[in-house]
Residue frames as a rotation matrix with the C-alpha (Angstrom) as fourth column:
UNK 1
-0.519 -0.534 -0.668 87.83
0.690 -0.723 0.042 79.65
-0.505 -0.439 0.743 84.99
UNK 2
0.526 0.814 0.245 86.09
0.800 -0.376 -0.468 82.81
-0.289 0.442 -0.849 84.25
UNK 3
0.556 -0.411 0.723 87.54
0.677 -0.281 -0.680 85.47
0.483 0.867 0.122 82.11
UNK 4
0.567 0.095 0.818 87.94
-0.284 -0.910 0.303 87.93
0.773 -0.404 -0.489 84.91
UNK 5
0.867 -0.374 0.331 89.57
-0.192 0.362 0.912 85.22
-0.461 -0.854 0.242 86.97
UNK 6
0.513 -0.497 0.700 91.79
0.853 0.199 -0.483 84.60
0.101 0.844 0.526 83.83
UNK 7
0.602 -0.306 0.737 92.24
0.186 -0.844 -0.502 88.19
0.777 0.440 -0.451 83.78
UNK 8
0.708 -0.321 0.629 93.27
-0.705 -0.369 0.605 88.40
0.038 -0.872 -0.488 87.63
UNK 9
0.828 -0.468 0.310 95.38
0.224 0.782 0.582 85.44
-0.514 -0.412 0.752 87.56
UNK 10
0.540 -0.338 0.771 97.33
0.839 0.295 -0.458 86.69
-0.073 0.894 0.442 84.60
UNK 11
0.332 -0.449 0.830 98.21
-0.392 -0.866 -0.312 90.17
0.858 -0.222 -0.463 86.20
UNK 12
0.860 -0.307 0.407 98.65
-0.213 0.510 0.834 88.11
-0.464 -0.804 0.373 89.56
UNK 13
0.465 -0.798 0.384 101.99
0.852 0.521 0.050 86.51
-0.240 0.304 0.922 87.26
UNK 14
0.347 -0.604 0.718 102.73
0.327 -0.640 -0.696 90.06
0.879 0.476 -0.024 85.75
UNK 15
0.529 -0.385 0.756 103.16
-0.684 -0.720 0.112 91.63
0.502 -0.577 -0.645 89.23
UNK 16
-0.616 -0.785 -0.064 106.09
-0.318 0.322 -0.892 89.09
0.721 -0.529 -0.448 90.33
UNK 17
0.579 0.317 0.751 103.89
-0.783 -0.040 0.621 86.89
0.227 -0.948 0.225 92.68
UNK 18
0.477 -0.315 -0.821 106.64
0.287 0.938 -0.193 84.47
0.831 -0.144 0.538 94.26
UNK 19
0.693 0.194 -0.694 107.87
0.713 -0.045 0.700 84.18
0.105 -0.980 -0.169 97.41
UNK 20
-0.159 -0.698 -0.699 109.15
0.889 -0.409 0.206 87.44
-0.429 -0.588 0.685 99.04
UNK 21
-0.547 0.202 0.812 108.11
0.658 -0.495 0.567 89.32
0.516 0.845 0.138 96.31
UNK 22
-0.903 0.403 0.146 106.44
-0.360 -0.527 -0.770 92.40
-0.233 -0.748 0.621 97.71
UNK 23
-0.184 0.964 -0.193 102.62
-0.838 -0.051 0.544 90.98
0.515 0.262 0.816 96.52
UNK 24
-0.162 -0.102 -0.981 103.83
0.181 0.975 -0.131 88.22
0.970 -0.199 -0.140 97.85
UNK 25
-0.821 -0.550 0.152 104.37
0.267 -0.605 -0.750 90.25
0.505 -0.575 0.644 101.18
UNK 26
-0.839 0.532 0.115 101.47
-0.543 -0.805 -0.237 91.94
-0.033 -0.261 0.965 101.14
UNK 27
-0.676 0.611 0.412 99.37
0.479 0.789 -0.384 89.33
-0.560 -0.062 -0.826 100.26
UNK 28
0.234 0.330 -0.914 98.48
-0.403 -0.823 -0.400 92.09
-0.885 0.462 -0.059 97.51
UNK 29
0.177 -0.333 0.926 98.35
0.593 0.787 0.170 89.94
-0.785 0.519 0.337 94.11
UNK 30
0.451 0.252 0.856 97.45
0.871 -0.334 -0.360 92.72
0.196 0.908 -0.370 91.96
UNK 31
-0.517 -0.630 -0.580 99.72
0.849 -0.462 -0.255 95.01
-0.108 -0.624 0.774 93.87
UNK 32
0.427 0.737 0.524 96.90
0.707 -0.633 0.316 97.34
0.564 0.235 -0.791 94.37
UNK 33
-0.750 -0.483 0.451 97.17
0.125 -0.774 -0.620 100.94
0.649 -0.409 0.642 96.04
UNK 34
-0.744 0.218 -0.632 95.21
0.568 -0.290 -0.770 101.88
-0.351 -0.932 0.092 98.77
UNK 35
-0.384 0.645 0.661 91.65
0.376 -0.545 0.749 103.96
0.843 0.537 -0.033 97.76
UNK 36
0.803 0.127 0.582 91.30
-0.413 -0.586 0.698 105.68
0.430 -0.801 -0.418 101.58
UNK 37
-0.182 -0.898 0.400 93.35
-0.590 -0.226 -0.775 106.42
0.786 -0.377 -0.489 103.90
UNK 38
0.049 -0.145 0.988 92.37
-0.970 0.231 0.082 103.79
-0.240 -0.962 -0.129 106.52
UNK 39
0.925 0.046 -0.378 93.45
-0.249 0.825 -0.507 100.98
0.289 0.563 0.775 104.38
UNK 40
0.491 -0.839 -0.235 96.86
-0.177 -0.359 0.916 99.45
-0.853 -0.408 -0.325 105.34
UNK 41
0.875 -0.483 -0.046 100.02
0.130 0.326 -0.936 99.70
0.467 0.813 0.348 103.41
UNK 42
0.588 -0.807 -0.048 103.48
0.738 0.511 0.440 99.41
-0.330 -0.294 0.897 103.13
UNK 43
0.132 -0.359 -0.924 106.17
0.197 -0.904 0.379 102.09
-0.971 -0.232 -0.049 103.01
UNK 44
-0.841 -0.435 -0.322 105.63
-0.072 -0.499 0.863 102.31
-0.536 0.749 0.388 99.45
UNK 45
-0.844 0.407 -0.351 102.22
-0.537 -0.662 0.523 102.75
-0.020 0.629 0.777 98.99
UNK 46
-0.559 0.426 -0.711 100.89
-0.435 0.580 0.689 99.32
0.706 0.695 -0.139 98.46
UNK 47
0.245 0.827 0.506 97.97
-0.853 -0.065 0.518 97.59
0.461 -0.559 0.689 100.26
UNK 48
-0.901 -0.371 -0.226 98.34
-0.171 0.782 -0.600 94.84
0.399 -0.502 -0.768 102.78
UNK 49
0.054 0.998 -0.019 95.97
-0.803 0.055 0.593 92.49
0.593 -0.017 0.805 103.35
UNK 50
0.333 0.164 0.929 95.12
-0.897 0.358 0.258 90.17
-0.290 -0.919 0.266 106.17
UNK 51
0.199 0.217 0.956 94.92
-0.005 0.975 -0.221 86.92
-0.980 0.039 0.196 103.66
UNK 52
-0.953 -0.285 0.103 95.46
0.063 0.148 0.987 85.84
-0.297 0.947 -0.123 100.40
UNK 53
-0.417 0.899 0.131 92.04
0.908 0.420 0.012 85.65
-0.044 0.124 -0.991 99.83
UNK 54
0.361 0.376 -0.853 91.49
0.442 -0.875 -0.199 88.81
-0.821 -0.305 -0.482 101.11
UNK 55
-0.362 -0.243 -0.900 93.71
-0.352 -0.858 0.374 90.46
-0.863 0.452 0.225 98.61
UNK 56
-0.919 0.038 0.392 92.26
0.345 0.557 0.755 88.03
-0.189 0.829 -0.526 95.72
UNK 57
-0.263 0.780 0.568 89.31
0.958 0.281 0.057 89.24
-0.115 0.559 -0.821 96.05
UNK 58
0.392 0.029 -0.919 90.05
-0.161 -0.982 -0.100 93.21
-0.906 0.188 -0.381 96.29
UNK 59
-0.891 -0.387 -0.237 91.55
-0.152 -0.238 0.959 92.33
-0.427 0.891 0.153 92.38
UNK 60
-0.761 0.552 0.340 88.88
0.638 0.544 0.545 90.73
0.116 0.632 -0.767 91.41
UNK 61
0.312 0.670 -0.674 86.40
0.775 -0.590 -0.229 93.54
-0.550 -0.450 -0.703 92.83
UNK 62
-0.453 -0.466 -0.760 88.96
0.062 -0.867 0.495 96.22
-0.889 0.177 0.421 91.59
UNK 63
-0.960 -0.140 0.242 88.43
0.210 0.212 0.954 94.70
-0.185 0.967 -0.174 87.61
UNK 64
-0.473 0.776 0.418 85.19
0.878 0.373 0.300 94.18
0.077 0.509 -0.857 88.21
UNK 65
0.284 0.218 -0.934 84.32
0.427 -0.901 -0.080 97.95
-0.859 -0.376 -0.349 89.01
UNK 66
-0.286 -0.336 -0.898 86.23
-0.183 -0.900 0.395 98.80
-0.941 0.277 0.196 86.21
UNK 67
-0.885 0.267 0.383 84.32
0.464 0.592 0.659 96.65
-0.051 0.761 -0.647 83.90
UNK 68
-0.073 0.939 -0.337 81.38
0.995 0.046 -0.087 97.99
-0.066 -0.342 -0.937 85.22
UNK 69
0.516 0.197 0.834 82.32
0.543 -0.828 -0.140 101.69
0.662 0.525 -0.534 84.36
UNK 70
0.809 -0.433 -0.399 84.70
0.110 -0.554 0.825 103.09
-0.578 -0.711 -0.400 87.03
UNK 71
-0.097 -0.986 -0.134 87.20
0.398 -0.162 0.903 105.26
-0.912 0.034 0.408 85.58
UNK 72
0.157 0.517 -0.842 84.80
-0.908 -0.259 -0.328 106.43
-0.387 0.816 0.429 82.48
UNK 73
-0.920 -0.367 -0.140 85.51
-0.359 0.643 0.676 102.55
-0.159 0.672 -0.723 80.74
UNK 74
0.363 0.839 -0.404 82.28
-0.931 0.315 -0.182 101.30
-0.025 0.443 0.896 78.89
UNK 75
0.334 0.065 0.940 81.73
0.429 0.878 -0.214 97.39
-0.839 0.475 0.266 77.30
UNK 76
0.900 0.039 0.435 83.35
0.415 0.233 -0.879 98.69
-0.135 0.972 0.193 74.54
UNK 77
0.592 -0.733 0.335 86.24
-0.754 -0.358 0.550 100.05
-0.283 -0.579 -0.765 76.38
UNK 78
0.807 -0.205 -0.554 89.42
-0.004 0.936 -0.351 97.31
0.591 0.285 0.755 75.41
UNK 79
0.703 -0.491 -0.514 91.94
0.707 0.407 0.578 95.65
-0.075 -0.770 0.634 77.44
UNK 80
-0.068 -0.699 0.712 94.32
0.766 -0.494 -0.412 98.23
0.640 0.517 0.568 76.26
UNK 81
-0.189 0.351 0.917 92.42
0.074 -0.926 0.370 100.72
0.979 0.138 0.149 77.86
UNK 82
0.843 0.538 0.007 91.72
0.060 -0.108 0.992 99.08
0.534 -0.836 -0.123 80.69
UNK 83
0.063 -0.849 -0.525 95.53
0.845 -0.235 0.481 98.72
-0.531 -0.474 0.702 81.87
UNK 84
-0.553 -0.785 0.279 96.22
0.758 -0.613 -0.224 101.76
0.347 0.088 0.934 80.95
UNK 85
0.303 0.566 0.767 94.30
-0.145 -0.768 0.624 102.52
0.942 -0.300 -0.151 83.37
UNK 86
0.981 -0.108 -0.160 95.48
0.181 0.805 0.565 99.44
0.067 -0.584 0.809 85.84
UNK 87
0.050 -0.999 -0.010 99.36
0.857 0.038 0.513 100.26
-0.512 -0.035 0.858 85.21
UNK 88
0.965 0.226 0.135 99.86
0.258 -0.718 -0.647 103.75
-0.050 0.659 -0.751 83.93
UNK 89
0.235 -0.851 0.470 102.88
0.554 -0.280 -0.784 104.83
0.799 0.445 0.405 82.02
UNK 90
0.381 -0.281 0.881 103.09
-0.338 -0.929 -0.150 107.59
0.860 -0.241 -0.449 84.71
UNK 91
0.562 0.040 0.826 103.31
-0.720 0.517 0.464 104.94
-0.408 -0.855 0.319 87.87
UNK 92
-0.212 -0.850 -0.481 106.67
-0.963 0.098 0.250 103.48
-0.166 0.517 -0.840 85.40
UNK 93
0.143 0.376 0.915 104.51
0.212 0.892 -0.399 100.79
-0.967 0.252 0.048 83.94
UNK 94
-0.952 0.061 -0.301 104.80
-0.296 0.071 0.953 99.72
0.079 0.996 -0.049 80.01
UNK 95
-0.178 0.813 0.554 101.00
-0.477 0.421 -0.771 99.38
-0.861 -0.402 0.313 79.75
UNK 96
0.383 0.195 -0.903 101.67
-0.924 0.065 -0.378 97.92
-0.015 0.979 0.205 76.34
UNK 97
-0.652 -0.487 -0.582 104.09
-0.327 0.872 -0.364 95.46
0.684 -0.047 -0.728 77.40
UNK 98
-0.559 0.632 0.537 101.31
-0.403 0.359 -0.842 94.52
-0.725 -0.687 0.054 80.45
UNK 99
0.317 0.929 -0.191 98.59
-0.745 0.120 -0.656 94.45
-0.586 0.351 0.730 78.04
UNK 100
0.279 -0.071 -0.958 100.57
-0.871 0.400 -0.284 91.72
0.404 0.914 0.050 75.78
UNK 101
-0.847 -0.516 -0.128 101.52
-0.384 0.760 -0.525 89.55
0.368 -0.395 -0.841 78.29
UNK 102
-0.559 0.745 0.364 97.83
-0.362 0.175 -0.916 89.44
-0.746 -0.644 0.172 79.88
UNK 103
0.360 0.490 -0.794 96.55
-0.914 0.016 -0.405 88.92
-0.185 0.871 0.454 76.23
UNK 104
-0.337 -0.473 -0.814 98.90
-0.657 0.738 -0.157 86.07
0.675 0.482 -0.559 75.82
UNK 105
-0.994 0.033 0.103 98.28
-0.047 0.725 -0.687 84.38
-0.097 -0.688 -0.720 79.30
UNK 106
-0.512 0.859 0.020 94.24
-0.401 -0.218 -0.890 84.97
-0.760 -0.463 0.456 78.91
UNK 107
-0.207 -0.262 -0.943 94.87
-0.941 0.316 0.119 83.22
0.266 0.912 -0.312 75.60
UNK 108
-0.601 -0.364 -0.712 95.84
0.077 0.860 -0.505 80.12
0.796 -0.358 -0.488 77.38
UNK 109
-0.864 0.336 0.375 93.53
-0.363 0.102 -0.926 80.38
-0.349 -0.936 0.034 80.02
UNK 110
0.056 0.838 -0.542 90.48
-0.647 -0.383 -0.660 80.80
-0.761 0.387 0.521 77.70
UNK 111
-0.445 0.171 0.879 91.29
0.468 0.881 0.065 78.72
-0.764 0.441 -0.472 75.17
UNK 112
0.802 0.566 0.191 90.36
0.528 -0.522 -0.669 81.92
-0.279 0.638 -0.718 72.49
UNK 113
-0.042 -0.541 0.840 91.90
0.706 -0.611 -0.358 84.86
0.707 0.578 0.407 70.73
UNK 114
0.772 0.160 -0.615 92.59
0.506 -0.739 0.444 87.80
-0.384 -0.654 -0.652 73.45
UNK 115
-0.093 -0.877 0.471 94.34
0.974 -0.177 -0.139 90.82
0.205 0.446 0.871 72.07
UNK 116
-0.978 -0.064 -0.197 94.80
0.133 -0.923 -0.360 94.63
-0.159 -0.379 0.912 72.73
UNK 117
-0.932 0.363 0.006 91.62
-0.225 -0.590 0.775 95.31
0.285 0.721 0.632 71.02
UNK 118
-0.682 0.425 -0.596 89.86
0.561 0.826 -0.052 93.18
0.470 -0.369 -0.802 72.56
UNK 119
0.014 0.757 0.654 86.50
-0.490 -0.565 0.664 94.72
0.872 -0.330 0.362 74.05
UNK 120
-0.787 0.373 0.491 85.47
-0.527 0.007 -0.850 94.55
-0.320 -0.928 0.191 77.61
UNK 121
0.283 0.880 0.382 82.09
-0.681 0.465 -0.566 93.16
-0.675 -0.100 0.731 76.60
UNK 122
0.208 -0.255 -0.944 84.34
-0.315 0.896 -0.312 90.28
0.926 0.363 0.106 73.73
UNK 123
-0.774 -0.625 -0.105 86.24
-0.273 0.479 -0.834 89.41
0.572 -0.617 -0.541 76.60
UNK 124
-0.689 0.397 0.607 83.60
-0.466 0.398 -0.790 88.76
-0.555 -0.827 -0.089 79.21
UNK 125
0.017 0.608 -0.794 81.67
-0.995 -0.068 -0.073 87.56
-0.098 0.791 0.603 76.25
């Protein structure tokens, strides 16, 4: 597993994916939002996607954009930073409590230390 799949699986578990669940639903693991207006969603916002697949790999795309510097985040940018960009306090997310649960599961995925502090460029490291 790579770190980024680590990372997507591990928000996949934070956003409630089991059946019925709206990601479930949507087929939207990372319960993303729409970025244009001829995406579909659902009467609250969120994207629907044809497949699982389909939405697995708009997370994995999303992350990997924002690794890559969307949103001003550098390689030296840390996981902190990135959910709190991914789940903002304002969109009633704890992006602390996110970030500690994704640290813990990416822990166990990885087989390493992953913690707030963690850098973008440790982590894909």
């Amino acid at each position: 597993m790579t770190p980024l799949e680590a990372l997507a699986d591990a928000i996949m578990q934070f956003e409630g994916w089991f059946p019925r669940s709206r990601s479930w639903r949507n087929r939207n693991p990372g319960n993303l939002r729409p970025y244009s207006v001829i995406q579909a969603k659902d009467a609250d916002g969120y994207r629907v996607f044809e497949s699982m697949a389909d939405g697995w790999t708009a997370l994995r795309l999303d992350l990997r954009a924002k690794f890559e510097g969307s949103h001003g985040l550098t390689e030296d940018s840390t996981l902190l930073d990135l959910l709190n960009i991914y789940a903002p306090a304002g969109d009633a997310n704890n992006p602390t409590n996110y970030t500690n649960f994704v640290c813990k599961q990416t822990s166990l995925s990885l087989n390493r230390a992953i913690t707030p502090t963690t850098t973008l460029k440790e982590f894909e490291g």
